[in-house]
N, C-alpha and C positions, 0 to 999 in steps of 0.2 A: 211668276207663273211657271209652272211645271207642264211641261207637252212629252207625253208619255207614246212614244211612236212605235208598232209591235211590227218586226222583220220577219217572219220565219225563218226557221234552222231549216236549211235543202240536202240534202249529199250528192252529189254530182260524181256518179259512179265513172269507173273505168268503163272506156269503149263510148261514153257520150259526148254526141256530135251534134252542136246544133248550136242557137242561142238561147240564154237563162232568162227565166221569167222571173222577178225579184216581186213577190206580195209584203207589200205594208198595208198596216193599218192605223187608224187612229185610235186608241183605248178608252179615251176620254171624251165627253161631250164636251167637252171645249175645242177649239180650233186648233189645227196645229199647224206649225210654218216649217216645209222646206225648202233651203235655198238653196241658188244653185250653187253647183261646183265643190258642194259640200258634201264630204263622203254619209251615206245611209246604213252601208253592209260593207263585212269583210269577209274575202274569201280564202279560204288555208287551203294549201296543200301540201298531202302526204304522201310521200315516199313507200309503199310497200315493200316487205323483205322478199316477198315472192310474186310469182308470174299470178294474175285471175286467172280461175279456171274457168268462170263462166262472167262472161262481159254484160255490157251492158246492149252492146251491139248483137249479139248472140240471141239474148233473151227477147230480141227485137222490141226495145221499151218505146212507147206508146209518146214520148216524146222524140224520139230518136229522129235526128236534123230539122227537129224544129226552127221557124225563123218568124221574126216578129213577135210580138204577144200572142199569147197561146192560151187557154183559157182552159180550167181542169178539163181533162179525160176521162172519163168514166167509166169501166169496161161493162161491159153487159155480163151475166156471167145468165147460163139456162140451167 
């Protein structure tokens, strides 16, 4: 049986403070199984060769010290 599990790609900009909201999904109409203790995501990090000029902090992003699950944010725009 094949269980096809979809992660999203995130980026986790400079200056964000909070905790990560990790979506999965299932692809398949079939069931799928995760167990515990068993990795789902990996996350990298990179080294910039230079300072951000505009953070994430700055921009005041609409996640910024989230805690708990968070559920999308929408902006309104007029």
């Amino acid at each position: 049986m094949l269980d096809v599990v979809l992660c999203k790609r995130y980026s986790i900009e400079p200056g964000f403070e909070g905790h990560i909201t990790v979506e999965i999904s299932n692809t398949t109409p079939l069931p799928a199984k995760i167990y515990a203790n068993e990795g789902i995501a990996q996350v990298l990090f990179f080294e910039g060769d230079e300072v951000c000029e505009v953070n994430y902090r700055d921009r005041k992003g609409k996640y910024q010290k989230q805690r708990g699950i968070t559920l999308p944010r929408i902006l309104k725009t007029n």
